[in-house]
Backbone as a chain_set.jsonl record, in Angstrom:
{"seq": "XXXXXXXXXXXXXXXXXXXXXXXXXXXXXXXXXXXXXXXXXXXXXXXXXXXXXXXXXXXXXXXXXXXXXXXXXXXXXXXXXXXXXXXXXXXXXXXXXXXXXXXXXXXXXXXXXXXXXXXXXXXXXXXXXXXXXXXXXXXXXXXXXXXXXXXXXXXXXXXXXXXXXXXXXXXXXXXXXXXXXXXXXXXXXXXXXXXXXXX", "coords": {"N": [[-27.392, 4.494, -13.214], [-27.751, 6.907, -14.521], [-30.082, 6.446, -15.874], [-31.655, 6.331, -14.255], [-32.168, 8.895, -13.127], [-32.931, 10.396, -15.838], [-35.865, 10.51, -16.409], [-36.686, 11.815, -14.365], [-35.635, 13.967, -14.606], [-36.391, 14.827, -17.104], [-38.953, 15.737, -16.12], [-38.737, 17.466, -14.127], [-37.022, 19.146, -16.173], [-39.25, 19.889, -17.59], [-41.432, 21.06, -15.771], [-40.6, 23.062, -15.2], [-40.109, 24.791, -17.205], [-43.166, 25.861, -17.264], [-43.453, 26.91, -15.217], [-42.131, 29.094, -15.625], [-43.508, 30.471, -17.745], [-43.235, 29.882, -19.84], [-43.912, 28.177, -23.379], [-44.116, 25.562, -23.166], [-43.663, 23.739, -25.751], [-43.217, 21.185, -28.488], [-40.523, 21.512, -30.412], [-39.135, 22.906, -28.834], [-39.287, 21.974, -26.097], [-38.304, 19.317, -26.43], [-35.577, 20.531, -26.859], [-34.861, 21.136, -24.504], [-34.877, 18.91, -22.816], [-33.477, 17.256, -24.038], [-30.979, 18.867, -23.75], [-30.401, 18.62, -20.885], [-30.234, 16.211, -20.302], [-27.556, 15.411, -21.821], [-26.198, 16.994, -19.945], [-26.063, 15.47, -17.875], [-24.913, 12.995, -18.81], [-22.396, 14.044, -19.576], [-21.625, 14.371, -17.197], [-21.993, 11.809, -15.755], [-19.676, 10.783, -17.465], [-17.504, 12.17, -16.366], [-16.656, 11.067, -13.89], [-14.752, 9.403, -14.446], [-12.621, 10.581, -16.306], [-10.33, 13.068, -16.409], [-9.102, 13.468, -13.807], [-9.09, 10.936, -12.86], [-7.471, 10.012, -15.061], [-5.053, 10.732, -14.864], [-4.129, 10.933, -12.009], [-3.608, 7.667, -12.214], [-1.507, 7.847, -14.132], [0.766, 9.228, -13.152], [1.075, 7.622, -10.542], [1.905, 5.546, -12.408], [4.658, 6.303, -13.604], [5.963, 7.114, -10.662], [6.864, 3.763, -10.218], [9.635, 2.111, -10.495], [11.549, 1.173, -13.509], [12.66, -1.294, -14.05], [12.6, -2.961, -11.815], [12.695, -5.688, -10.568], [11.214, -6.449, -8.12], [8.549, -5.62, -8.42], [7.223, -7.486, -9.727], [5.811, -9.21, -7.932], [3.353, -9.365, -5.182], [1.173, -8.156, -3.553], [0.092, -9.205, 0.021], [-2.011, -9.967, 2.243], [-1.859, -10.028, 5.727], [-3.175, -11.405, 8.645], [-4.144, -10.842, 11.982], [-5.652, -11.232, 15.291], [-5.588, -9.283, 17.318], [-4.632, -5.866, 17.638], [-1.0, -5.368, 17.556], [1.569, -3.357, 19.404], [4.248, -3.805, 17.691], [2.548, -3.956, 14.966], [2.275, -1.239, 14.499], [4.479, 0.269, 14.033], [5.679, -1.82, 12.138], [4.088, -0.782, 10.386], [4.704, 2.153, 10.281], [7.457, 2.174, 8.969], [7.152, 0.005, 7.181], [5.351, 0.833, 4.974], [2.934, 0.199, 4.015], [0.006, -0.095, 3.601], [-2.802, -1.256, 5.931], [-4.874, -1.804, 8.765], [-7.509, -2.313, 11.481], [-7.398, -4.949, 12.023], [-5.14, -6.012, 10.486], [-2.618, -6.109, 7.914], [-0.889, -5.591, 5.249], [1.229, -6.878, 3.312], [4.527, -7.567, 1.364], [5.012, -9.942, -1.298], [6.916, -11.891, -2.396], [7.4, -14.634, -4.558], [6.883, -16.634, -2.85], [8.075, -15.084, -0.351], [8.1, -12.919, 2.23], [8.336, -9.563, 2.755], [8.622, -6.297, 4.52], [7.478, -3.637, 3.907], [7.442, -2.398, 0.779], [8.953, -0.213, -1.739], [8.572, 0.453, -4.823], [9.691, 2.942, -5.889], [12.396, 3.199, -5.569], [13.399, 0.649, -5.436], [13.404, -0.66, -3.269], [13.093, -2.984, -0.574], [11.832, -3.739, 2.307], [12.025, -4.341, 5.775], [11.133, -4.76, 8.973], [11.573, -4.979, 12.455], [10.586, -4.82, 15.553], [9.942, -4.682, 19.208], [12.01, -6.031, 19.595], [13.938, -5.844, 22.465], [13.152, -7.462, 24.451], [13.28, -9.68, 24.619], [15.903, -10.393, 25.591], [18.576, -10.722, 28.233], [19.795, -8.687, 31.009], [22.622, -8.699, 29.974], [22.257, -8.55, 27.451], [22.599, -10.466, 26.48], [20.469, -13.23, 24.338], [17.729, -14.743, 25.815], [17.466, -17.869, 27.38], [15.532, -19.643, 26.657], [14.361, -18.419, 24.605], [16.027, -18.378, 22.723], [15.878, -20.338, 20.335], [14.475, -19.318, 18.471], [16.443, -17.537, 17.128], [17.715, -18.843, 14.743], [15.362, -18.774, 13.438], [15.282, -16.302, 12.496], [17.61, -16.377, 10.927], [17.497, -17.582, 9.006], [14.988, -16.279, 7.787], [16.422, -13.739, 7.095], [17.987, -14.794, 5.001], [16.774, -16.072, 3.3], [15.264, -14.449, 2.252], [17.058, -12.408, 1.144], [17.699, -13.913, -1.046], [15.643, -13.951, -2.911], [15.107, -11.216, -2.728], [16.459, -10.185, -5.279], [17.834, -8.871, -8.594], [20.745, -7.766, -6.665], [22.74, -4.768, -7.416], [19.452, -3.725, -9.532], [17.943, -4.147, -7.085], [17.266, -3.538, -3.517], [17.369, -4.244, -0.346], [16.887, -3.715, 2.904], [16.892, -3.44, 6.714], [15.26, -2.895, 9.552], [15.335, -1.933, 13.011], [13.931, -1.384, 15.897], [14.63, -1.652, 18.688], [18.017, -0.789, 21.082], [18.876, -2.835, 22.083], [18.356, -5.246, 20.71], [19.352, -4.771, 17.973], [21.893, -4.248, 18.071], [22.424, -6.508, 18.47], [21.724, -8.344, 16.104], [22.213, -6.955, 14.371], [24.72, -7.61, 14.061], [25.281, -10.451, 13.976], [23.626, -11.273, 11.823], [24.961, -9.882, 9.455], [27.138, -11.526, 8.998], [25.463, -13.223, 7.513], [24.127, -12.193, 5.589], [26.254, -9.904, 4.054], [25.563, -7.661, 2.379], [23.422, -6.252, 3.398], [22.042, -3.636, 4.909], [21.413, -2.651, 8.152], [19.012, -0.712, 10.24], [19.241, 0.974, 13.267], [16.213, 2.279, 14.032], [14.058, 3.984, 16.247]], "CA": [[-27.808, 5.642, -12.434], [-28.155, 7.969, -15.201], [-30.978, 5.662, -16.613], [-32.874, 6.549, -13.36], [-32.452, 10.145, -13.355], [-33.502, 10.658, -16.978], [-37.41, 10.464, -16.304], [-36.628, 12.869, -13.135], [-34.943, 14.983, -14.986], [-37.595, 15.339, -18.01], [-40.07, 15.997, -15.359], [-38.195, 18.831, -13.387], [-37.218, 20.393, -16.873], [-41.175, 20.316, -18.155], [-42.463, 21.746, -15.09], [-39.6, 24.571, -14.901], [-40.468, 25.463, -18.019], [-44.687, 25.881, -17.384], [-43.352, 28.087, -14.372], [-42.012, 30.81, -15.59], [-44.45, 30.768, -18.361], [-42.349, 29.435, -21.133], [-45.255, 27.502, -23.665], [-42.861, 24.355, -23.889], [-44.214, 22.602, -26.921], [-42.731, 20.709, -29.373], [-38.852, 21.467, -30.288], [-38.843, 23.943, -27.267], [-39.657, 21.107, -24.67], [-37.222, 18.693, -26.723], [-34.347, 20.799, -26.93], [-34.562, 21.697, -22.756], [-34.937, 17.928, -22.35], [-31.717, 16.933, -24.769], [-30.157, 19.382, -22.856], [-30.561, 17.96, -19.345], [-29.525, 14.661, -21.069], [-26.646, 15.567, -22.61], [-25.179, 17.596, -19.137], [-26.214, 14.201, -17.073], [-24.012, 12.001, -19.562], [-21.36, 14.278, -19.335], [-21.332, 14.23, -15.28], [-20.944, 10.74, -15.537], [-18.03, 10.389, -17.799], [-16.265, 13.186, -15.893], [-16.417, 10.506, -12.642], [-13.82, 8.416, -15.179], [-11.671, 11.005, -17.139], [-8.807, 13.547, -16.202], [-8.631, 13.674, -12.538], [-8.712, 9.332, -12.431], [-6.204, 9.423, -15.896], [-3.692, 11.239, -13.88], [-3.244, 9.512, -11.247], [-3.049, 6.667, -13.058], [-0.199, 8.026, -14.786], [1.524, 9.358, -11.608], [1.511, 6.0, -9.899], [2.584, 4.63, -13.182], [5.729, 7.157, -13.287], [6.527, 6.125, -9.415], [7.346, 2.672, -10.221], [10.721, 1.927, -11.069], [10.781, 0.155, -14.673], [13.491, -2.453, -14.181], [13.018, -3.479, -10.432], [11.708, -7.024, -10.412], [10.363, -7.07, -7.208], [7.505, -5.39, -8.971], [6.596, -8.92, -10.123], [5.44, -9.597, -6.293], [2.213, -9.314, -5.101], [0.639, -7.755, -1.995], [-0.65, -10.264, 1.135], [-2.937, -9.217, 3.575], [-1.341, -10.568, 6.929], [-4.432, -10.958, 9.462], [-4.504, -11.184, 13.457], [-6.936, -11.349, 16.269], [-5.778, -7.696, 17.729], [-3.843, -5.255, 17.008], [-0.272, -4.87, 18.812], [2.561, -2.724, 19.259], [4.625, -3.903, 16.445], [2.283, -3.403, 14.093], [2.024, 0.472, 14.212], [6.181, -0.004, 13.412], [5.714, -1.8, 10.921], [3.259, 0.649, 9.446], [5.668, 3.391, 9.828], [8.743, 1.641, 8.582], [7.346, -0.526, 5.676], [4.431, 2.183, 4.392], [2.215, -0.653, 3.363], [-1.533, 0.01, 3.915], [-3.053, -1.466, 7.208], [-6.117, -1.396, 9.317], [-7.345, -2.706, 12.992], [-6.558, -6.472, 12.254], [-4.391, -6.608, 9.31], [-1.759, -5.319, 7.652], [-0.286, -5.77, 4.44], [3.018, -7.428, 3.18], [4.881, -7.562, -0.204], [5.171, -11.585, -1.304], [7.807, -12.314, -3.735], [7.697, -15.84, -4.787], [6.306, -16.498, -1.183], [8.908, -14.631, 0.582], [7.315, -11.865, 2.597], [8.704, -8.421, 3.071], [7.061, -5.796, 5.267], [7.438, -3.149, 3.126], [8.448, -2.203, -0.801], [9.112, 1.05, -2.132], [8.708, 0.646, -5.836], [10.254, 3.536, -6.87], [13.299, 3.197, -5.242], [13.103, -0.92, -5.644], [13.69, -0.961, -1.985], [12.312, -3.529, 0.614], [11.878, -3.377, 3.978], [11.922, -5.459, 7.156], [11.134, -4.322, 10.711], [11.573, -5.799, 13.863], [9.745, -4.183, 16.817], [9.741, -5.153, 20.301], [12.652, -7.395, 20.495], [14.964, -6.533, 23.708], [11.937, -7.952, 25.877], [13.914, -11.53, 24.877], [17.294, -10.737, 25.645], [18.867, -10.244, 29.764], [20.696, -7.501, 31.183], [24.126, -8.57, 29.666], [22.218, -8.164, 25.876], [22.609, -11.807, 25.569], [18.913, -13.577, 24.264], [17.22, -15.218, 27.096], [17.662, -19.705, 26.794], [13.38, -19.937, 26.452], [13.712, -17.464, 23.136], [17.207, -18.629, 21.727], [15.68, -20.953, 19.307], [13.92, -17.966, 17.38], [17.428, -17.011, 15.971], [17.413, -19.642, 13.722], [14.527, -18.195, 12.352], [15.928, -15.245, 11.989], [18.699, -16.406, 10.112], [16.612, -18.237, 7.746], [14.766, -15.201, 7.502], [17.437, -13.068, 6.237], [18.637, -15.7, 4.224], [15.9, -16.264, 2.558], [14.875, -12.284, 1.627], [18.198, -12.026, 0.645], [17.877, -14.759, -2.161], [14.587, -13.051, -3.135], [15.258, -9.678, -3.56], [18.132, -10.121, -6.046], [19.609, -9.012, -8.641], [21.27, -5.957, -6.079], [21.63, -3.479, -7.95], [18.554, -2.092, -8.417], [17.15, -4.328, -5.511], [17.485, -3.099, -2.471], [16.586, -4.777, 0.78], [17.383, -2.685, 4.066], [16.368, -3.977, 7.957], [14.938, -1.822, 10.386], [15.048, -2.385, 14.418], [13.446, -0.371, 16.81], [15.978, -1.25, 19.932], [19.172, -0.78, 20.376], [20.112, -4.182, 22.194], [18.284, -6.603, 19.543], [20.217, -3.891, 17.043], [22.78, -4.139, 17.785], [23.395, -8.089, 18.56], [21.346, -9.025, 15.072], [22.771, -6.609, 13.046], [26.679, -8.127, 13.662], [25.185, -11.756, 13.545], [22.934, -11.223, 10.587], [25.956, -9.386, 8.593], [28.095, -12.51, 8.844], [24.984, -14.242, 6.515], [23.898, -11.235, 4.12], [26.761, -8.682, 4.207], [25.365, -6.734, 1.728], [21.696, -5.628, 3.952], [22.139, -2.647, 6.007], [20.642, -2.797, 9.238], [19.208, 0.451, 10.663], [19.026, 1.576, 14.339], [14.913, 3.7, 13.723], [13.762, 4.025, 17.308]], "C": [[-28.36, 6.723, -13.348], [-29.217, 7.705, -16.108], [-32.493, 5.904, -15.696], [-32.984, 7.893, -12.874], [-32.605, 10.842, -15.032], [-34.957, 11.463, -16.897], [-37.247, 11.812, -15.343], [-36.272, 14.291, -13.711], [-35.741, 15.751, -15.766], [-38.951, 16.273, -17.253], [-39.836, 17.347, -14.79], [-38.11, 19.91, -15.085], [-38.516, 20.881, -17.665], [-41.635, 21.424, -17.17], [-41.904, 23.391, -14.585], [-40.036, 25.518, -15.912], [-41.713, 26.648, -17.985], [-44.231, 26.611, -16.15], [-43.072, 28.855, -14.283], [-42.638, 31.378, -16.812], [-44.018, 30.977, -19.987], [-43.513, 28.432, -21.982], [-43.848, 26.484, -23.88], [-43.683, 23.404, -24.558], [-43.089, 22.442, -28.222], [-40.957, 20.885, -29.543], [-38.403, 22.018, -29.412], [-38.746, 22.989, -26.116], [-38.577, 20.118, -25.054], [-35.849, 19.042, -26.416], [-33.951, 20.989, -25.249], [-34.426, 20.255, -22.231], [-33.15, 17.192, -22.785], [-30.612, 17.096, -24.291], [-29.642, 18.664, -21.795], [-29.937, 16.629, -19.988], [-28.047, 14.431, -21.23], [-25.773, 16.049, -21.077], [-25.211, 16.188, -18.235], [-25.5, 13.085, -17.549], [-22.795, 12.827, -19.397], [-20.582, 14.17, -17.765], [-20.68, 13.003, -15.217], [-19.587, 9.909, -15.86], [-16.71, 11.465, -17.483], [-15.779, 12.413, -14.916], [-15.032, 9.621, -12.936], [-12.66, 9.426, -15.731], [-10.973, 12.08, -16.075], [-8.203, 13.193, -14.973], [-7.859, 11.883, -12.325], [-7.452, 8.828, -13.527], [-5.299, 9.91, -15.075], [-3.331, 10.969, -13.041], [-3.175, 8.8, -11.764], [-1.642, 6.648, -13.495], [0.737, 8.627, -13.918], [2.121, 8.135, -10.905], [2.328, 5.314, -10.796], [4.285, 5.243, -13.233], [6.095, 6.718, -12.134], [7.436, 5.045, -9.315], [8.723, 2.917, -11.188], [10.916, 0.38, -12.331], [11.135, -0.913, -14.492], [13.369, -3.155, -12.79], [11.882, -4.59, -10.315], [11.128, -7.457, -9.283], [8.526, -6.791, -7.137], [6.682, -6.602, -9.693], [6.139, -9.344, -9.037], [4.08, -8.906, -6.579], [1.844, -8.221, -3.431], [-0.406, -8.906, -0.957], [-1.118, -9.697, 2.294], [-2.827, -10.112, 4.828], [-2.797, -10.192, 7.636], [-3.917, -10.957, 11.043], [-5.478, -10.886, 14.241], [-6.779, -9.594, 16.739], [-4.559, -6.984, 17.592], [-2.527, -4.814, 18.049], [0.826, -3.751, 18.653], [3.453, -2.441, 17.882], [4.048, -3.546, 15.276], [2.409, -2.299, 13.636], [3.77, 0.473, 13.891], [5.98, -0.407, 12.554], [5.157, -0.912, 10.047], [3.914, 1.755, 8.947], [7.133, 3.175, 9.29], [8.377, 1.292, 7.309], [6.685, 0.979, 4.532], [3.447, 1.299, 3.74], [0.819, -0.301, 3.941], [-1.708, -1.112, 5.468], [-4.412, -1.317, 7.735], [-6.348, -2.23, 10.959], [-6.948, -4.169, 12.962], [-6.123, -6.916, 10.868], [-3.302, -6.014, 9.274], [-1.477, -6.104, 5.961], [1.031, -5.601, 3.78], [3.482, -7.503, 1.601], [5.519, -9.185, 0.146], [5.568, -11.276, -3.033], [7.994, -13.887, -3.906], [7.571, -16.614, -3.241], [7.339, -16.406, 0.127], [8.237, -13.469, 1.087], [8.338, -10.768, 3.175], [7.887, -7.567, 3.952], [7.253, -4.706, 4.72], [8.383, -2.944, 1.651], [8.042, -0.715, -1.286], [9.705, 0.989, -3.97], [9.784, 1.54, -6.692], [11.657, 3.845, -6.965], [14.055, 1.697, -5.123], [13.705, -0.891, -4.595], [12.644, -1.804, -1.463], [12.995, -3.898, 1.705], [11.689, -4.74, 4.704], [11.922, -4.746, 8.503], [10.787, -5.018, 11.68], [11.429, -4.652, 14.749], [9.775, -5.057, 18.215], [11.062, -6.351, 20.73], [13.494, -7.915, 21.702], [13.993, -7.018, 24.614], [12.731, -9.665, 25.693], [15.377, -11.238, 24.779], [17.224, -10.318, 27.118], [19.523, -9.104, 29.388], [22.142, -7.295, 30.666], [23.914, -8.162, 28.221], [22.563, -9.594, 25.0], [20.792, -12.303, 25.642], [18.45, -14.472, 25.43], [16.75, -16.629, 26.524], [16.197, -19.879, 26.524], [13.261, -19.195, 24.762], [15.089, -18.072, 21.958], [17.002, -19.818, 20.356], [15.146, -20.553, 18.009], [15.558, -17.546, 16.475], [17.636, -17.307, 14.884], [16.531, -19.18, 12.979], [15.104, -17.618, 11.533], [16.697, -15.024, 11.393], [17.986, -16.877, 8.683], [15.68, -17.229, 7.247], [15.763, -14.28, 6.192], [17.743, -13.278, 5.023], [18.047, -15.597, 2.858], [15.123, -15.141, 1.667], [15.979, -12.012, 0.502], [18.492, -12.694, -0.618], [16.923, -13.759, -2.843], [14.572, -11.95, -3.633], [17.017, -9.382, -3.925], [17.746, -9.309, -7.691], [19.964, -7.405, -7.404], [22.429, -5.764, -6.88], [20.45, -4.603, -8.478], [18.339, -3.015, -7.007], [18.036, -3.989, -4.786], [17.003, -3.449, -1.143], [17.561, -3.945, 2.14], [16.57, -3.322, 5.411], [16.37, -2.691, 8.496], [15.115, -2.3, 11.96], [14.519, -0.957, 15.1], [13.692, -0.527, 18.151], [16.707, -1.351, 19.756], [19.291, -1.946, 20.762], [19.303, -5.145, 21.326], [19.124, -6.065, 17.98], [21.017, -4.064, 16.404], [23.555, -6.219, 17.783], [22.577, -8.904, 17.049], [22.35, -8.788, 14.052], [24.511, -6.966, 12.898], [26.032, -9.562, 13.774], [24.536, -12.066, 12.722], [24.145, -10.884, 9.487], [26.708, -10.413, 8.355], [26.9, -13.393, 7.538], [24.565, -13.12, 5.055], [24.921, -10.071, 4.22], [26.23, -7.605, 3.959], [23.743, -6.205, 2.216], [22.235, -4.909, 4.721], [21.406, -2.909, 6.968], [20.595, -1.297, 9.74], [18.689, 0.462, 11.821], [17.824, 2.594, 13.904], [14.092, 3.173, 14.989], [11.971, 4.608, 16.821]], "O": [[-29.333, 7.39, -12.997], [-29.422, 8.475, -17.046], [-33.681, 5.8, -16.002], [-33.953, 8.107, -12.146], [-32.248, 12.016, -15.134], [-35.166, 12.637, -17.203], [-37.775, 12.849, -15.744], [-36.595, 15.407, -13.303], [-35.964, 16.94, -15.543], [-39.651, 17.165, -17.731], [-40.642, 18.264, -14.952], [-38.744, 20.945, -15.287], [-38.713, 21.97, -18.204], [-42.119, 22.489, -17.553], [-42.404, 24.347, -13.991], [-40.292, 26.705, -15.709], [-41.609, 27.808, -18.384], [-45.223, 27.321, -15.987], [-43.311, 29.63, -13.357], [-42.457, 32.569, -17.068], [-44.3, 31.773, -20.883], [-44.159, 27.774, -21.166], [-42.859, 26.683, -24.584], [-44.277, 22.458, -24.041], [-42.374, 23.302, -28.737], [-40.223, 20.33, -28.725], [-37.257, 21.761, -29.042], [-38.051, 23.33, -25.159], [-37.78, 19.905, -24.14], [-35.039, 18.278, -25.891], [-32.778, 20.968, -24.876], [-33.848, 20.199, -21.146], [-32.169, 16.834, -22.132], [-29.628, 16.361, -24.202], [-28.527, 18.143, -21.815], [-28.729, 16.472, -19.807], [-27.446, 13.432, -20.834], [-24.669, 15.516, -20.96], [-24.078, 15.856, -17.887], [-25.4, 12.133, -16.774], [-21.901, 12.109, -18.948], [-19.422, 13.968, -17.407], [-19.515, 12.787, -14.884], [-18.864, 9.092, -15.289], [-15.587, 11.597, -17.971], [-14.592, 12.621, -14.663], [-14.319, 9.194, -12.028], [-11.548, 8.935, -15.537], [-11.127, 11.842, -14.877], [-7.071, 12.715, -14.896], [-6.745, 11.575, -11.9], [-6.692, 7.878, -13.336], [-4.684, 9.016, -14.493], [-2.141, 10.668, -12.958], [-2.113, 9.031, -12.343], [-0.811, 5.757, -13.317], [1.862, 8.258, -14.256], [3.296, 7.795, -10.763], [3.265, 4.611, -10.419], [5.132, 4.447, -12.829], [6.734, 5.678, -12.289], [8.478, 5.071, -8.66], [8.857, 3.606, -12.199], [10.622, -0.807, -12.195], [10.304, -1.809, -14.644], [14.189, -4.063, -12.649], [10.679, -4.486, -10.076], [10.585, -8.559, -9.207], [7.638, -7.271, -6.432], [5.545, -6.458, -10.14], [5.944, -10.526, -9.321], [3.696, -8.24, -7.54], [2.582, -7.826, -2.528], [-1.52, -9.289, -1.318], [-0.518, -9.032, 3.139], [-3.713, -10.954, 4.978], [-3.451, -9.172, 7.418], [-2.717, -11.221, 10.958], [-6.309, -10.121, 13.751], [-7.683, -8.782, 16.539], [-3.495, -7.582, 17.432], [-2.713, -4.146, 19.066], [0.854, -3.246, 17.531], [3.475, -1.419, 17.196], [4.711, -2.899, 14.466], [2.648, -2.149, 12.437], [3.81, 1.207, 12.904], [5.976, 0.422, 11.644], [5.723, -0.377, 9.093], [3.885, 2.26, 7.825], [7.895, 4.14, 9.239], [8.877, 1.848, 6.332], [7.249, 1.738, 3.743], [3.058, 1.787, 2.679], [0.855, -0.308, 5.171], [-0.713, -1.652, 5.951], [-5.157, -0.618, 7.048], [-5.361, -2.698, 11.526], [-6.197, -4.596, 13.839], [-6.564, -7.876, 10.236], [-2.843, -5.417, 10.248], [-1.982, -7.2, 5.715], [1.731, -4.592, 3.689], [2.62, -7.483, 0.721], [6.13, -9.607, 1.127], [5.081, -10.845, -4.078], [8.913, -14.351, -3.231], [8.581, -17.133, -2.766], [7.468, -17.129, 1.115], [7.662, -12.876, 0.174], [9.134, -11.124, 4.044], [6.716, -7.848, 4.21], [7.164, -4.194, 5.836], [9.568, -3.219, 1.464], [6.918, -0.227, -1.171], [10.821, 1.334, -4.359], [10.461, 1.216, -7.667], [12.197, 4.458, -7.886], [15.223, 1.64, -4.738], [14.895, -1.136, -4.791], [11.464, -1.574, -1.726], [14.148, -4.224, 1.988], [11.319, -5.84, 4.293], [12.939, -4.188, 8.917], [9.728, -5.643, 11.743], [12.12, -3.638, 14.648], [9.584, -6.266, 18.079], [11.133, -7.156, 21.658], [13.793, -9.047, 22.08], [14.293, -6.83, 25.793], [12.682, -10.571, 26.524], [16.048, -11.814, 23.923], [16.231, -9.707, 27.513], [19.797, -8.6, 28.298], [22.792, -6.254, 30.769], [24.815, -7.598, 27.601], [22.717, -9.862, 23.808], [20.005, -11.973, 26.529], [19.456, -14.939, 25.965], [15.968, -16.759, 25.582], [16.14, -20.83, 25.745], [12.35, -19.384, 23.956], [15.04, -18.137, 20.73], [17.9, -20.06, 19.55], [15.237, -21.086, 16.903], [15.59, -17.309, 15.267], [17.773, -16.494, 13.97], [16.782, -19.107, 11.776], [15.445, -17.901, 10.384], [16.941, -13.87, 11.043], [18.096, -16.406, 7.551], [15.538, -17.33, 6.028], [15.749, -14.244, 4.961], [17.818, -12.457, 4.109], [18.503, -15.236, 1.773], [14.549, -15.218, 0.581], [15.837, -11.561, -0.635], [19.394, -12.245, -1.324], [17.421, -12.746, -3.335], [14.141, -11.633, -4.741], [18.028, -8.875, -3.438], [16.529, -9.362, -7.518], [19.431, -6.298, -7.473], [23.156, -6.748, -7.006], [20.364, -5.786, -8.149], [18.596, -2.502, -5.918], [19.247, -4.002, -5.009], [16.028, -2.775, -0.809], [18.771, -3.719, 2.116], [15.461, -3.761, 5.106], [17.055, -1.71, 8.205], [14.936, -3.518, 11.962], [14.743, 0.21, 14.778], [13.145, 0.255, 18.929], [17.024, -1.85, 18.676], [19.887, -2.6, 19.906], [19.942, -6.197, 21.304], [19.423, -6.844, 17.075], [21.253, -4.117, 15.197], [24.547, -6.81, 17.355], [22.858, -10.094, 16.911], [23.006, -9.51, 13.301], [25.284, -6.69, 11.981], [27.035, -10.131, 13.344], [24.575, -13.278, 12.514], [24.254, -11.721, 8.592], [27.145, -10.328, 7.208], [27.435, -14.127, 6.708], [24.725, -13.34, 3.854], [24.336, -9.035, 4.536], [26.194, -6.65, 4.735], [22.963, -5.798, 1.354], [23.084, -5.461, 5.421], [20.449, -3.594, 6.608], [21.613, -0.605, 9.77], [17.552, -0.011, 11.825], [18.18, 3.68, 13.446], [13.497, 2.099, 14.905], [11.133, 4.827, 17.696]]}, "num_chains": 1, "name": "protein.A"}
């Protein structure tokens, strides 16, 4: 870029010169040109230095030094449209997002839905789930084979984000009756995960 405002530049400071009736010859026309040169090289290595080192070094500060889930990656989860749950997860994990994605933290291809570096916390949120349980708060016989997941889920996070200490893995729900009937049949497989009631 600064290879194609050079010429432009020479041109504007020649003809600035010859207008206010400056004779620009010889080291006079050089030195106004050098000039312009010299402030057009500095522009562009300002687009790189303090403002972009500092963050840099901010973000780098953030991260917590010892928390190995910082060895994980980020996975860009896709779908066709965008639903409910998602915007929960969004506000639960804090992971970036957009109209048909989202993005997940993948540890050794275990997926989290959010990580909080600096606190070597990760997240999990469940959204939407008393729509599969009845009125007594028991799961409804068409969905009861999902628990299993859900155990294997847990299970499987819970291997993952070890050693605790520092890791930290924490569940989220956003009703109370899948809440409350996960978080006492999940506790019997990971004691040590909190489960939080965040409406």
């Amino acid at each position: 870029m600064a290879a194609l405002a050079l010429p432009f530049i020479e041109l504007v400071a020649t003809r600035v010169l010859i207008a206010l009736g400056v004779i620009a010859t010889g080291a006079a026309a050089s030195d106004a040109i050098e000039q312009a040169r010299k402030r057009q090289e500095e522009a562009e290595q300002a687009k790189s230095s303090p403002i972009a080192k500092t963050d840099a070094k901010t973000k780098e500060q953030e991260r917590c030094k010892e928390c190995p889930p910082n060895q994980g990656k980020p996975f860009q989860r896709n779908f066709p449209e965008r639903k409910p749950w998602v915007d929960y997860q969004v506000r639960i994990g804090g992971m970036s997002n957009g109209a048909t994605f989202i993005i997940e933290w993948d540890i050794g291809g275990v997926r989290f839905d959010g990580f909080v570096s600096a606190e070597c916390l990760l997240k999990e949120a469940k959204a939407a789930y008393d729509q599969f349980f009845d009125e007594y708060g028991r799961p409804k016989r068409w969905w009861v084979h999902n628990i299993n997941e859900m155990m294997r889920e847990i299970s499987s996070q819970s291997i993952a984000a070890s050693p605790r200490p520092p890791v930290r893995l924490e569940w989220f729900w956003q009703q109370p009756i899948s809440h409350r009937y996960f978080s006492s049949l999940l506790r019997r497989i990971a004691p040590d995960i909190p489960h939080h009631y965040e409406p």
